[in-house]
C-alpha positions in Angstrom: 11.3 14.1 -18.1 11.8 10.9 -15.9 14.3 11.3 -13.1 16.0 8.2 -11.2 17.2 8.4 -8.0 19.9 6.2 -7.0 20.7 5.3 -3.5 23.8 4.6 -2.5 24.7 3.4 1.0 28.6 3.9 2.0 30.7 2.7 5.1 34.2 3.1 4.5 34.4 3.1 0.8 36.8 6.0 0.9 38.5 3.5 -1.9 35.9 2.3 -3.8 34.1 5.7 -4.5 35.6 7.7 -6.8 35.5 4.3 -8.9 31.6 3.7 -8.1 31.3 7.3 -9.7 33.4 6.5 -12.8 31.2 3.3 -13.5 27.8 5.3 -12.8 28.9 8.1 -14.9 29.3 5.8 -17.9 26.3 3.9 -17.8 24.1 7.4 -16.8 25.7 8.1 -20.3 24.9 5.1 -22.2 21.5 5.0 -20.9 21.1 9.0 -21.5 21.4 8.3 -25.1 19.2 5.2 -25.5 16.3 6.6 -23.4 15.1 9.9 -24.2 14.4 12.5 -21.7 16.0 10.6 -19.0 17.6 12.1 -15.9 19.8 11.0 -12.9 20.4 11.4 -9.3 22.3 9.9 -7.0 21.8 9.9 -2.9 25.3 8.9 -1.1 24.3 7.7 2.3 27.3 8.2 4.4 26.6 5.8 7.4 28.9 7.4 10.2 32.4 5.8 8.5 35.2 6.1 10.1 37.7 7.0 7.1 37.9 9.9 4.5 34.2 8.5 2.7 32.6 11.9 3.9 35.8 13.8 2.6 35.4 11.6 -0.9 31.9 13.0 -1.1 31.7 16.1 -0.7 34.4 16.3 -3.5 32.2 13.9 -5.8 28.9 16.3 -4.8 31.0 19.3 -5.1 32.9 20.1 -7.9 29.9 19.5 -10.5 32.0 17.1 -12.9 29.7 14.2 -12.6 27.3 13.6 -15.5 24.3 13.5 -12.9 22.9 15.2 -9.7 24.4 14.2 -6.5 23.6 14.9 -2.9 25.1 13.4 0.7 23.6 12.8 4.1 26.1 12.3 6.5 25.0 10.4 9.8 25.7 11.4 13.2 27.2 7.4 14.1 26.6 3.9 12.6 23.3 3.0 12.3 23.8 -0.2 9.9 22.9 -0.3 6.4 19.1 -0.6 6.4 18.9 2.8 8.3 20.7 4.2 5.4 18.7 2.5 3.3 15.4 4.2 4.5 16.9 7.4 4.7 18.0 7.3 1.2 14.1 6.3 0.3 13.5 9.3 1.9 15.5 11.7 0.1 14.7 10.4 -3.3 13.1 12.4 -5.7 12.6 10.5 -8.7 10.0 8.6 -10.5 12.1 5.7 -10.6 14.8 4.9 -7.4 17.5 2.4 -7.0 19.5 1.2 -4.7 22.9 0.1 -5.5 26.3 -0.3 -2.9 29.3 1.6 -4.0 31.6 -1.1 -4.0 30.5 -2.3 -7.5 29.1 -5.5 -6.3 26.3 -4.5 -7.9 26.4 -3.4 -11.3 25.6 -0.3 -12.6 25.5 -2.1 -15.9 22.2 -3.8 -14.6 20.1 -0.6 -14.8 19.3 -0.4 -18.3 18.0 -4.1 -18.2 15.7 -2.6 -15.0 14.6 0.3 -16.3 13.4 -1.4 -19.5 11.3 -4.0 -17.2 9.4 -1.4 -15.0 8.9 1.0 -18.4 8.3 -1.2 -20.7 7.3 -4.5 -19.7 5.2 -3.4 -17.0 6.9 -4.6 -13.8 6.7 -2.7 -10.7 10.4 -3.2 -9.5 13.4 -5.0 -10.7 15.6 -6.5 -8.4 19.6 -8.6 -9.2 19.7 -11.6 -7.8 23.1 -13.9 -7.8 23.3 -16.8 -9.4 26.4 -17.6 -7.9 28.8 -16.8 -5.8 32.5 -17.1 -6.3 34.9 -15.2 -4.4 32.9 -15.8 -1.2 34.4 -18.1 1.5 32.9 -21.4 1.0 31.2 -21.6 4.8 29.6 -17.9 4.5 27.9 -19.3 1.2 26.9 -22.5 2.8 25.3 -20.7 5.7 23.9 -18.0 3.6 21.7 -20.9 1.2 20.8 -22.5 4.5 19.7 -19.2 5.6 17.1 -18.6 2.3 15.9 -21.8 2.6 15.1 -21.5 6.3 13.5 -18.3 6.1 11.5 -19.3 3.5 10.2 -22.2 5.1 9.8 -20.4 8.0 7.9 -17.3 6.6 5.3 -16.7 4.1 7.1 -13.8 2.8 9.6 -15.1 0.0 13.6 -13.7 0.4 15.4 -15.2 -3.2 18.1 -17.1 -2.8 20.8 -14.9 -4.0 18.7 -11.7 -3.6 20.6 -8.2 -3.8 19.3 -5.1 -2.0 20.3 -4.1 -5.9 17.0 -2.8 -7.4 14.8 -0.6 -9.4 11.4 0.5 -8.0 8.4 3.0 -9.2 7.3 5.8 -7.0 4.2 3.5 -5.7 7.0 0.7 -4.5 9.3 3.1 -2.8 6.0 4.9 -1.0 5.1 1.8 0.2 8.4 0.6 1.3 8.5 4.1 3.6 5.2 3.3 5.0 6.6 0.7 6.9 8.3 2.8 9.7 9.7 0.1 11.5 12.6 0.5 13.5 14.1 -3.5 13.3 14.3 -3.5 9.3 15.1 -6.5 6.7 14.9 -4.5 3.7 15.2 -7.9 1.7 11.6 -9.2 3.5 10.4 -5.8 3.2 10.6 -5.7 -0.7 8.6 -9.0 -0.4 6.1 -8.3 2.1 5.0 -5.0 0.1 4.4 -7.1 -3.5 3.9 -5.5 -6.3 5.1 -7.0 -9.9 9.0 -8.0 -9.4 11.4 -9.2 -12.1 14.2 -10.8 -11.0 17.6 -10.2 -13.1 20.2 -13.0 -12.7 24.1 -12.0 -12.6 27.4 -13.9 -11.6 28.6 -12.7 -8.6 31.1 -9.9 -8.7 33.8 -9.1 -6.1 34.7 -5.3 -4.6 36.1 -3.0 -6.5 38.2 -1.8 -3.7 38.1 -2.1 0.1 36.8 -5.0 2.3 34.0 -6.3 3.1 32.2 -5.1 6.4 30.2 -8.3 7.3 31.9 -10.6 9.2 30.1 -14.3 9.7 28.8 -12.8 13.5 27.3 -10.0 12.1 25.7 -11.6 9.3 24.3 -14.2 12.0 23.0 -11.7 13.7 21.4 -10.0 10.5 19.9 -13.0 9.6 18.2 -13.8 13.1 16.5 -10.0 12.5 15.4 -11.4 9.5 13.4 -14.1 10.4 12.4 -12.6 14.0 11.0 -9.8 11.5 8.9 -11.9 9.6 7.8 -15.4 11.3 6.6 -16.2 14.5 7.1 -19.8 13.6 9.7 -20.0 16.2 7.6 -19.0 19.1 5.6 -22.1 17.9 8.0 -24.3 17.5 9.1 -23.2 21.2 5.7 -23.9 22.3 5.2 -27.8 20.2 8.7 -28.4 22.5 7.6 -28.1 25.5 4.4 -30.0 24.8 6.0 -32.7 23.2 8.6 -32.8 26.0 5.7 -32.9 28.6 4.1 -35.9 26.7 7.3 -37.4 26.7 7.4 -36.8 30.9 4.3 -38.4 31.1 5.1 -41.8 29.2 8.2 -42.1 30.9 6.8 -41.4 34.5 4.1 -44.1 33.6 6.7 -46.6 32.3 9.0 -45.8 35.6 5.7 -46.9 37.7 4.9 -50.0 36.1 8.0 -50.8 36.0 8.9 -50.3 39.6 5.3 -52.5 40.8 6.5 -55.3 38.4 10.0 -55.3 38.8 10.8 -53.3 41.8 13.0 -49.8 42.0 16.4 -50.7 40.7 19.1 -47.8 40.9 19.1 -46.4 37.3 22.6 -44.8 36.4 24.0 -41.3 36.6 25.2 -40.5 33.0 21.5 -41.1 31.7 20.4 -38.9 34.0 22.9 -36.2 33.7 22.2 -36.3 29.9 18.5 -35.5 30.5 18.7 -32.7 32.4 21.6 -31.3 30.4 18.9 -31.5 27.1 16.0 -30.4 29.3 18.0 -27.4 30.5 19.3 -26.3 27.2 15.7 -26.6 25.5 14.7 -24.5 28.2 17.0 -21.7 27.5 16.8 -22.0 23.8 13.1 -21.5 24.1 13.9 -18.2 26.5 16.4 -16.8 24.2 13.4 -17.1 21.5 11.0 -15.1 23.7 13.7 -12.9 24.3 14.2 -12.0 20.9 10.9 -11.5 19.9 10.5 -9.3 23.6 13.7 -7.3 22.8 12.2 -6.1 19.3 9.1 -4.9 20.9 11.0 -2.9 23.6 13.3 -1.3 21.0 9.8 -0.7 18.8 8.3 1.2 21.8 10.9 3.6 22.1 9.8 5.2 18.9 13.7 6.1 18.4 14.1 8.2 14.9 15.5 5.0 12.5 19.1 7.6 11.8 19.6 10.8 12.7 21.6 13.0 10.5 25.0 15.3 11.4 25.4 16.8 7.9 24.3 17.0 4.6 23.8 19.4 1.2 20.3 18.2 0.6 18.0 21.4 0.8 14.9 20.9 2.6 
């Protein structure tokens, strides 16, 4: 008997659960009766929400109606997504693990397509990927392409443009995934640094079920600076080429400013000019700090050795 664990990471989807189940429920049928000997499981993640989602889960977990296993951890705050990612990982028991959200932006649907390309055409993992992506603002999916394509340029390991946290992975992917204990995670660059045989599944782009959305533009800024802190030190470099291409450029100038003053004299050169140079110099300056900074503030918070979540309650037996 095969078992697949499904992750599911919740932040206030009080709304969106019970609906999530429904969904799962039907396609744990369907895919029941196609595949033979086929089990299910399901890890909810609760990730220290502030509405009923705990309360909505320990009535899914609880009254035994659902057409699969399901177990809860409950965290003791917000720790962010990835953390309940990884703790999911953790707690799955199956051959085969997903990880889906509960808002149906990923489709349940998708999992027969995944498990049919890790069990029978010998993929490792299967993964969604957008293909587009109506229903977004226009100016979060302009930023979000820019965001793959820098990245990518930026980093030898490949993040899809359009790539979902939406997957199907064997045992050896998921062990593998774990073994990197890292406390700053990009799940997305972590599926990508790890390898293994990956089939990518296009779908259109499908909106919540319920609910709203809990990534506003900052926070996805923010996400997306982890992200490439994570996995380039291109910008360290890039830092560095500055400051030797603006100390080439100091150089040429003073020489010009000498010749020029023995030839011509020393003729009053204006403010403005001036005021613009240091302006630029100054803010290269403190670009090229806040990149150190980054890169120094991940260390720090990698030496503390902090647990990645810490859990307040759960059903899951040890």
């Amino acid at each position: 008997m095969a078992l697949i664990s499904i992750v599911v990471p919740c932040y206030n989807e009080q709304e969106a659960l019970p609906l999530f189940a429904a969904e799962l429920g039907r396609i744990v049928g369907e895919m029941g009766a196609e595949f033979d000997g086929l089990s299910f499981e399901a890890v909810f993640v609760d990730d220290g929400s502030s509405d009923g989602t705990l309360r909505a889960l320990k009535e899914l977990t609880g009254d035994g109606s659902l057409p699969f296993a399901a177990r809860y951890l409950s965290f003791s705050r917000n720790f962010g997504k990835e953390a309940a990612i990884y703790a999911g990982l953790e707690h799955a028991r199956g051959d085969y693990v997903a990880i889906m959200d509960a808002d149906l932006q990923d489709p349940p649907a998708l999992l027969a397509d995944m498990y049919r390309a890790v069990t029978q055409e010998g993929f490792d993992c299967a993964a969604a990927r957008r293909t587009t992506r109506e229903g977004e603002p226009p100016i979060r999916s302009f930023f979000a392409r820019r965001f793959y394509r820098l990245i990518n340029k930026l980093s030898k390991t490949e993040v899809a443009d359009g790539a979902r946290d939406f997957r199907l992975m064997k045992r050896c992917v998921v062990d593998a995934v774990l073994s990197l204990g890292e406390y700053n995670r990009f799940s997305k660059g972590i599926f990508g640094w790890v390898g293994f045989k990956n089939k990518w599944i296009p779908y259109e782009n499908v909106n919540r079920a319920a609910g709203e959305s809990k990534w506003s533009f900052f926070s996805l800024l923010l996400y997306s600076i982890d992200g490439i802190v994570a996995f380039s030190t291109k910008p360290l470099a890039i830092a560095s080429v500055s400051g030797i291409l603006l100390c080439l450029i100091a150089l040429l100038l003073t020489a010009y400013i000498v010749v020029r003053t023995l030839l011509y004299g020393d003729p009053v050169a204006g403010w403005p000019s001036t005021a613009c140079i240091i302006l630029f110099i100054g803010g290269l300056q403190l670009l090229c700090m806040g990149i150190f900074g980054q890169y120094l503030a991940k260390t720090y918070l990698e030496t503390k050795r902090r647990p990645i979540y810490l859990v307040r309650e759960t059903n899951i037996e040890k």
